[in-house]
VOSEVO-548370 format. One record per residue (C-alpha): x, y, z; residue in one letter. Coordinates in steps of 0.5 Angstrom, whole numbers, plus 500, padded with zeros to 3 digits. Layout:
! VOSEVO-548370
REC  east  north   up  r
REC     X      Y    Z  A
...
//
This chain:
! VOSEVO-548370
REC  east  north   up  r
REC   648    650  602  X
REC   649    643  604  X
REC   642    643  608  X
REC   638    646  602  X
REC   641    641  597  X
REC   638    636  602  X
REC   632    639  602  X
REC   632    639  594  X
REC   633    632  594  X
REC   628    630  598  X
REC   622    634  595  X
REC   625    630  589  X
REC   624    624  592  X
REC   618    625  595  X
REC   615    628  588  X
REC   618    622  583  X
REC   615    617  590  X
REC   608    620  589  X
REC   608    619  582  X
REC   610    613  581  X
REC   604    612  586  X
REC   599    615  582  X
REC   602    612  576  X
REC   600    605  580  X
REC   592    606  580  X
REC   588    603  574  X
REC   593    597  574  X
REC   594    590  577  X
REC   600    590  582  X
REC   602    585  586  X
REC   600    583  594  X
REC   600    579  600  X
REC   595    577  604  X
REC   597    580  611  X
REC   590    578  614  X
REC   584    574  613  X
REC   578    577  617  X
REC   570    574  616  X
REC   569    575  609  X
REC   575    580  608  X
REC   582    579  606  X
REC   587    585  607  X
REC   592    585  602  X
REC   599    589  601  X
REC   601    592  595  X
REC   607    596  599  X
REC   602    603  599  X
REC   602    608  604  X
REC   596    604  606  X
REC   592    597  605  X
REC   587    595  602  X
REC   581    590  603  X
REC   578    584  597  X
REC   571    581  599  X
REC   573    573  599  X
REC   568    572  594  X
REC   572    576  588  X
REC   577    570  590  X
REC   573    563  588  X
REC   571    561  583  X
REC   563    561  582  X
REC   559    558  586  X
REC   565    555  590  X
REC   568    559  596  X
REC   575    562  596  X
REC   581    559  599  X
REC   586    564  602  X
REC   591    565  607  X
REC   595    570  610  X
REC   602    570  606  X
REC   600    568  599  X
REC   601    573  594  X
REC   596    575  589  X
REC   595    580  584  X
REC   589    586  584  X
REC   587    592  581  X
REC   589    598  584  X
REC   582    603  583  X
REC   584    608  588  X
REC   591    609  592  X
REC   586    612  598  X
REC   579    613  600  X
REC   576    616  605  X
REC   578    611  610  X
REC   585    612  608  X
REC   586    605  605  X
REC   587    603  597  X
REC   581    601  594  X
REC   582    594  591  X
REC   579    589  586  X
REC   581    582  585  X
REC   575    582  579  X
REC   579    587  575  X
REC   585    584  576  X
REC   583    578  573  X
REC   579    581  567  X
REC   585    585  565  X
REC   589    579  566  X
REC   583    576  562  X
REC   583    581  557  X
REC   591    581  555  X
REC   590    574  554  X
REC   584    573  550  X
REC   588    579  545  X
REC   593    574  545  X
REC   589    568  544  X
REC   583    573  538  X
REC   590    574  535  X
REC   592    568  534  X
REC   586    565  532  X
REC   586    560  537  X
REC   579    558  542  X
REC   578    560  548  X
REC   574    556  554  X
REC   568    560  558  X
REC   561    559  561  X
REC   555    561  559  X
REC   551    564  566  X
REC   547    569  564  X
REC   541    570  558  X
REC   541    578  555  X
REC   537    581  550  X
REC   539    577  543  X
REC   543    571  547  X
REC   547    570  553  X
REC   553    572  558  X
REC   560    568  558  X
REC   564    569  563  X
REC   571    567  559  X
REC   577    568  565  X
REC   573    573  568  X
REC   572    578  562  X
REC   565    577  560  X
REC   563    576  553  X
REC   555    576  548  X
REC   554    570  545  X
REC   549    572  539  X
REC   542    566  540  X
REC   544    564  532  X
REC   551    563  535  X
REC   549    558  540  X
REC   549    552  535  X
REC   548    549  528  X
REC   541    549  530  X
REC   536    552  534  X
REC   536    550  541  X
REC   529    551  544  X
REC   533    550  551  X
REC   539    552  553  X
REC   538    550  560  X
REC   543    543  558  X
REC   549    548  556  X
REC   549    553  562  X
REC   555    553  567  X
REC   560    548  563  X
REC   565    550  561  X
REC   565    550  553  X
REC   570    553  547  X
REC   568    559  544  X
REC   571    563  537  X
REC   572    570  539  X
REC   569    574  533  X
REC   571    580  535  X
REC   574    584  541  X
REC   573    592  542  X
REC   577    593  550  X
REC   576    601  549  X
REC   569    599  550  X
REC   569    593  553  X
REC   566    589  548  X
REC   568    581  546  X
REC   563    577  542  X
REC   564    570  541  X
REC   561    564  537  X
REC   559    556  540  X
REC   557    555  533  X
REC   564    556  529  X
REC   567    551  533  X
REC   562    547  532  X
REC   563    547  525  X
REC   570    546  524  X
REC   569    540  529  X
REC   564    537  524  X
REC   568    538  519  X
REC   575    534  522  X
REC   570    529  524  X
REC   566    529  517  X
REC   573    528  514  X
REC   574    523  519  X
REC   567    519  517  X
REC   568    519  510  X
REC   575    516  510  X
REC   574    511  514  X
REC   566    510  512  X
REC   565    502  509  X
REC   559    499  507  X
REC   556    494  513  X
REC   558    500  519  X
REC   554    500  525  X
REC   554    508  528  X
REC   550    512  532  X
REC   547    517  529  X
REC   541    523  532  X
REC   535    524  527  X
REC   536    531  524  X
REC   529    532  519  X
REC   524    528  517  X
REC   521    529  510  X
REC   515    524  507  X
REC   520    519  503  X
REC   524    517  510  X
REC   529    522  515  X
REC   536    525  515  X
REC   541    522  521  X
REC   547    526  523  X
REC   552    522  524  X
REC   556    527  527  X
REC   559    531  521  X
REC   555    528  515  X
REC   548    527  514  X
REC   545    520  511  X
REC   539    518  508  X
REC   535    512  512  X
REC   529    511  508  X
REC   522    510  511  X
REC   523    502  507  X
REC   529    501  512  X
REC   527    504  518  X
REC   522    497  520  X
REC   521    490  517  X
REC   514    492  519  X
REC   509    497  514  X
REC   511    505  516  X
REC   506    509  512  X
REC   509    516  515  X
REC   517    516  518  X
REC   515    520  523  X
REC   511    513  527  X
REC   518    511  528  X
REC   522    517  529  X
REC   522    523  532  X
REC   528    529  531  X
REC   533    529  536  X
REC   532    521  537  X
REC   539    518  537  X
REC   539    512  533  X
REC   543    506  532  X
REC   544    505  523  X
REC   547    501  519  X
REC   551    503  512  X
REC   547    500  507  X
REC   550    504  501  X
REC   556    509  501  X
REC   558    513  494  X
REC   565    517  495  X
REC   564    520  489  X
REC   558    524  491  X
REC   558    522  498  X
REC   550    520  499  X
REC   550    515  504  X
REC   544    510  504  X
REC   542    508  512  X
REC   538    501  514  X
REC   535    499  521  X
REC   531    494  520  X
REC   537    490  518  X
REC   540    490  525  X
REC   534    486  526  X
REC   533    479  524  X
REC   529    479  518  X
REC   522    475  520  X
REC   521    473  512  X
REC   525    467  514  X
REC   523    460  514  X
REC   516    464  512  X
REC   513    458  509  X
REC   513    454  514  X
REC   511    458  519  X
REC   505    460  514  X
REC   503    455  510  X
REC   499    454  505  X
REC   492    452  508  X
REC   492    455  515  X
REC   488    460  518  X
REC   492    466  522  X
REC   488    472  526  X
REC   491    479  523  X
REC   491    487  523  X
REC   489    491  517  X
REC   494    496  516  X
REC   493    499  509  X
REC   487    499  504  X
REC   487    500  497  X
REC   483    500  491  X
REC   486    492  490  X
REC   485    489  497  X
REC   488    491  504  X
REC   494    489  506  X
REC   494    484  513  X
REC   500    485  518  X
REC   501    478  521  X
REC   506    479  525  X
REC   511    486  525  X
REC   514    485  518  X
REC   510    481  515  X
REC   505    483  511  X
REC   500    479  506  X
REC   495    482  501  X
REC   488    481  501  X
REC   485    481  494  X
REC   479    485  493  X
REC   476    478  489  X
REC   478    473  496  X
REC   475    478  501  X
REC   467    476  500  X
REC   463    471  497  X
REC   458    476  495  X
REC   460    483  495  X
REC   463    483  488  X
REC   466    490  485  X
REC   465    493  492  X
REC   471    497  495  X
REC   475    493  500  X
REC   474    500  505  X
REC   467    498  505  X
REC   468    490  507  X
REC   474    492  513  X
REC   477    498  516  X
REC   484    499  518  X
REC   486    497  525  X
REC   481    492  524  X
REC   482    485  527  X
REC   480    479  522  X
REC   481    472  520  X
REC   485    470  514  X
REC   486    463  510  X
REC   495    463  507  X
REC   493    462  499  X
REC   500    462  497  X
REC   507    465  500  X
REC   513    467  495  X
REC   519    468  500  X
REC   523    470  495  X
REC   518    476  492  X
REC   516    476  499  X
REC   509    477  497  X
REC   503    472  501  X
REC   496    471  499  X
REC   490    471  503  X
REC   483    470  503  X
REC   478    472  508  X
REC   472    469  505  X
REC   475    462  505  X
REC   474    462  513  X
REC   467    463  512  X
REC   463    457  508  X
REC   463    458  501  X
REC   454    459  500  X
REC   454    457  493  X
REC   457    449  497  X
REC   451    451  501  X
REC   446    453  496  X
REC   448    445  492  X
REC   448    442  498  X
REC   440    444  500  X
REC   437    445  493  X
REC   441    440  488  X
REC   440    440  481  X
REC   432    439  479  X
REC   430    442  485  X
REC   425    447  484  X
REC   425    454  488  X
REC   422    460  487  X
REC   425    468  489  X
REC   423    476  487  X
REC   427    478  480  X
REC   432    483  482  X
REC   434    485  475  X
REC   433    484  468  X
REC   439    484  463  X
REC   438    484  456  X
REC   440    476  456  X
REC   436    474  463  X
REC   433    475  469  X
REC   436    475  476  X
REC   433    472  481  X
REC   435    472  488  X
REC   435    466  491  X
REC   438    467  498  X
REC   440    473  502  X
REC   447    473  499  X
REC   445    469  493  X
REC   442    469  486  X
REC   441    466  481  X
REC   440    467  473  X
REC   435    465  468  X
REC   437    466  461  X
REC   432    468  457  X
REC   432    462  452  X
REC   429    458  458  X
REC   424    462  460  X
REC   419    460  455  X
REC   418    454  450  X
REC   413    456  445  X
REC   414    464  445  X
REC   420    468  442  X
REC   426    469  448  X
REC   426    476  447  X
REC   418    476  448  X
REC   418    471  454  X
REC   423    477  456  X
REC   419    483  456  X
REC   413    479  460  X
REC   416    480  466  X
REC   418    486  471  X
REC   423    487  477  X
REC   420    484  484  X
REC   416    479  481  X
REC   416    473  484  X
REC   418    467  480  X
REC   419    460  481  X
REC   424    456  478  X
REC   428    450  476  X
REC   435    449  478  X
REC   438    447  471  X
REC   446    447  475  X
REC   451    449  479  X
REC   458    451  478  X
REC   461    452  484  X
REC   468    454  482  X
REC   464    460  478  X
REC   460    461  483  X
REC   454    462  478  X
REC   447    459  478  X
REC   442    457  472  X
REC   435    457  472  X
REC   430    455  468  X
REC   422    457  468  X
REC   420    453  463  X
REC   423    446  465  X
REC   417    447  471  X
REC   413    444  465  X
REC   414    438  460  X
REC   416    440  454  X
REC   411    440  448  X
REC   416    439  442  X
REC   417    432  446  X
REC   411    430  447  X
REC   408    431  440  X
REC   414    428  437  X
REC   412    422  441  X
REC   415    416  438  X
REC   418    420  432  X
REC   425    418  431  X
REC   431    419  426  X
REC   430    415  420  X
REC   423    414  420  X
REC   419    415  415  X
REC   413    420  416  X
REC   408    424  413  X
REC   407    431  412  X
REC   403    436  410  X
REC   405    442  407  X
REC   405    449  410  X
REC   410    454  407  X
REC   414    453  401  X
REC   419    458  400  X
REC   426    459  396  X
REC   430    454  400  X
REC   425    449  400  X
REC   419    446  404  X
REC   416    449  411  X
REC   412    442  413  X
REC   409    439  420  X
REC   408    433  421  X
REC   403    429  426  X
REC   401    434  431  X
REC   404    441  429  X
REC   411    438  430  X
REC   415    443  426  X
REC   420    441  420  X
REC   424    443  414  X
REC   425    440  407  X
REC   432    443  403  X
REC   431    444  396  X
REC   436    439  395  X
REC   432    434  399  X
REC   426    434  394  X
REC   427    430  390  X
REC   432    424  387  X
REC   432    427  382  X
REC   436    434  380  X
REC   431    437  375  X
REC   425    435  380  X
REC   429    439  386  X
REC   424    444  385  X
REC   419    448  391  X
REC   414    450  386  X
REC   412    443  385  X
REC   409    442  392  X
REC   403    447  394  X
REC   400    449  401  X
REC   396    443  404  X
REC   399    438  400  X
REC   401    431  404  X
REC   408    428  402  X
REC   412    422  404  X
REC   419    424  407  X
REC   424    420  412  X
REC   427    424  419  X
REC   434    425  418  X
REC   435    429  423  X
REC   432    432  430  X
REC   434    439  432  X
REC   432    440  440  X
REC   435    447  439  X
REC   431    450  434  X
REC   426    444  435  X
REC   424    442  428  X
REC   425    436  424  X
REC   431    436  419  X
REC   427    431  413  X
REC   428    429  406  X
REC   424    426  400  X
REC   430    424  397  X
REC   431    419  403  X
REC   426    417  403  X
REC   425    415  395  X
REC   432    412  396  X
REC   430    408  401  X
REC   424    406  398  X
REC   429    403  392  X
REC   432    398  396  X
REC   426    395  398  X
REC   423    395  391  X
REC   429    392  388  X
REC   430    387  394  X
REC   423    385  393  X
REC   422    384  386  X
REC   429    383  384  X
REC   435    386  381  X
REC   439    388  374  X
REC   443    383  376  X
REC   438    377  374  X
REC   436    381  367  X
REC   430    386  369  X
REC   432    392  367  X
REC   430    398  373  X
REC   424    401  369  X
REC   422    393  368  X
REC   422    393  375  X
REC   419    398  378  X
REC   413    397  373  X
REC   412    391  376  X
REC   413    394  383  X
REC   407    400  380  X
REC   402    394  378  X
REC   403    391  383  X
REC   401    398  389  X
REC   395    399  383  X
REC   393    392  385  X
REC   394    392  393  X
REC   391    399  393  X
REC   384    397  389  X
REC   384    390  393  X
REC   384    395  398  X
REC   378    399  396  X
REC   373    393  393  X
REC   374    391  401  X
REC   371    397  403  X
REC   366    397  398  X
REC   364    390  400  X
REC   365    393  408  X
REC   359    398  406  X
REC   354    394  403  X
REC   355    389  408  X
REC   352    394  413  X
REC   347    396  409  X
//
């Protein structure tokens, strides 16, 4: 009875000792090394038989293992025997279920977990987290889309596990949330301690036609194209380019909406400084155009400091030309300081000014009173423009083309392209205008047959018209003249027109001389008051007790007797010669 209890006991220990056995494989026990053999390590685990583990299931990767005999290490029990009747063990499986326990751990509690991106699949990449390999989606890699993820491979990095299935094996993580909460903590961070007049460092983000935005790590700002350059930026993207790290300074910051105004060029040392003595009024400078408008072109002498280039100061010659058609962008030109205002910042210059001014030259060769002859190039309504050089030309009104004809009559006798000569009458530099004169080559009739006629003469007249308003007249050799009715007469009652008749000869004094319409002012009435006097001064006055009629009488009788003293002398005269 005795041996058959002891055999009972043994099968039971032998059955509880197999099962205990089997019950071991699929988990992770521990060992020792008993020996280390090439790029083999044999191991332990107080089975019936050892087990083999390749070195490199020990390394970390890309680095060798180091291993003696005598450490303690976990492994993974596949199989208890295989065909050569040892264990089969795995040291990657043991750290995967090590792995796995944790990660359940750390996905539970929320907590971050460290890996290393080593491999790219369909739709993102392979994470190594411990051993436990997990997929990290393309969209989860950052913020942003990376183009290369080159830079990010085999570091380790902290992850977000989004989600975990050990029944499949599946682990999903994200760089991207722990990207997130570290901009968040680092925006509230900025924010609070953000001030007017701080320095940072930021990476341009995007760049847009007004300016770029700039990451400075959490928060965005704005850096406007104005204040990225003291110099002209047409576009931002001349000076930026997104992913460039740039330095910046805080210009404006709002708490409320928390926009923030970033500023380079006021890092830089602003060149408007002390401009007017390095540009003074007078001195020339050698330039870039660097924009063109309708008004003038803007001319960048050195960076950051900019002059205009009015349209009316680019030329002499070219009026109501656009300036494109005068300079090109980029081009290199010569230009005049003609004022600086350092508070609007604004500099005026001049390109003509560089260049002799053509109407100095043309006064300097052709002074007043010369005589020059040049094609009509265009007939106005007022004028004919006549070309004078190349660049200039001058004009005569219609009103000195001719002396006699009417100006709009002498107008229309000439045509564009004839060539005409003329006299230069004046030259008005400051205006840059020219005037001419086609007439003035000939003496002037009216002058010459006034002769010696003079204001306050008396002449003689011969009537050609009589009208309303008084007596259209000549006097001597067709020189044209006028008596107003209220200079017919003394006499109120005899300020008549219809008195006078076509042909009749009259006596009346000058009293004016009219070159513009060239005619002669007249008068009878001045002319008999003027006789008065002389009558009185010769044959006495009121005062001594003539009465006027007594002495204009005496005046009368004696003109009769002078006139037929007159006459029987020329009778006389005749008979003579006969």
């Amino acid at each position: 009875m005795a041996q058959a209890a002891g055999k009972e006991s043994f099968a039971d220990l032998l059955e509880e000792s197999l099962g205990e056995r089997e019950h071991l494989e699929g988990t992770v026990v521990k060992g020792t090394v008993i020996s280390v053999d090439n790029d083999m390590a044999l191991i332990d685990v107080g089975l019936k038989a050892e087990g083999r583990v390749a070195l490199k299931e020990f390394g970390a990767p890309g680095q060798p293992a180091e291993l003696s005999p005598g450490d303690e290490v976990e492994v993974f029990v596949e199989r208890l025997e295989d065909k050569n009747g040892e264990a089969m063990l795995s040291r990657e499986k043991a750290k995967r279920e090590e792995a796995w326990i944790q990660l359940e751990k750390q996905f539970e509690a929320g907590e971050r977990v460290t890996g290393v991106i080593f491999g790219r699949v369909k739709g993102g990449f392979t994470v190594d987290l411990n051993g436990a390999v997990a997929f990290l989606p393309g969209s989860q890699v950052d913020i942003r889309p990376v183009r290369d993820i080159t830079p990010l491979m085999n570091t380790p990095q902290p992850f977000q596990i989004l989600k975990m299935d050990r029944s499949r094996g599946n682990i999903v993580v994200s760089r991207r949330s722990v990207l997130e909460e570290t901009r968040a903590e680092q925006r509230s961070e900025l924010i609070e301690n953000l001030k007017e007049g701080q320095v940072l460092e930021g990476v341009v983000k995007n760049i847009t036609d007004y300016g770029a935005f700039v990451d400075l790590g959490g928060v965005d700002g704005l850096l406007h194209v104005t204040d990225i350059s003291w110099r002209r930026i047409n576009h931002p993207s001349e000076a930026l380019s997104i992913g460039q790290t740039v330095k910046v300074q805080v210009i404006r910051f709002n708490p409320e909406t928390q926009r923030i105004s970033l500023g380079m060029k006021q890092l830089e040392a602003d060149p408007w400084e002390g401009v007017e003595a390095k540009y003074p009024v007078g001195a020339t400078f050698t330039g870039r155009v660097t924009n063109i408008t309708d008004y003038g072109a803007f001319v960048e002498l050195e960076p950051g400091i900019e002059g205009l280039v009015h349209v009316s100061e680019m030329s002499w010659t070219k009026k109501n030309v656009h300036p494109g058609k005068i300079v090109s962008t980029s081009q290199e030109v010569e230009v005049m300081v003609l004022d600086v205002d350092p508070q609007k910042r604004r500099i005026s210059l001049g390109i003509k000014q560089v260049t002799a001014n053509p109407w100095d030259d043309f006064l300097d060769r052709f002074p007043v009173g010369s005589e020059i002859e040049g094609e009509i190039k265009n007939i106005t309504e007022f004028g004919l423009f006549v070309g004078l050089t190349e660049e200039i030309d001058g004009m005569v009104h219609m009103s000195d083309i001719d002396w006699n004809m009417a100006p709009e009559e002498a107008l229309g006798q000439y045509k564009k392209g004839d060539v005409v000569k003329a006299k230069v009458l004046d030259v008005d530099v400051d205006k840059e205008r020219i005037s001419l004169g086609i007439k003035q080559l000939e003496s002037d009739p009216f002058e010459e047959a006034m002769g010696d006629v003079k204001k306050g003469q008396v002449v003689t007249c011969t009537v050609v018209k009589v009208v309303d308003n008084g007596l259209e007249v000549t006097v001597k050799d067709g020189v044209p003249g006028f008596i107003r009715k209220a200079e017919l007469s003394r006499d109120r009652s005899e300020q008549r027109p219809d008195r006078f008749a076509e042909g009749e000869k009259v006596d009346a004094k000058v009293i004016a001389v009219d070159k513009a319409s060239r005619k002669l002012s007249l008068s009878i009435k001045a002319y008999e008051t003027a006789e008065e006097k002389e009558v009185m001064a010769t044959y006495g006055s009121s005062d001594s007790g003539a009465s006027l009629g007594d002495i204009l009488g005496a005046a009368l009788q004696q003109k009769k007797q002078d006139i037929e003293k007159s006459q029987k002398g020329s009778k006389d005269d005749d008979e003579g010669d006969n």
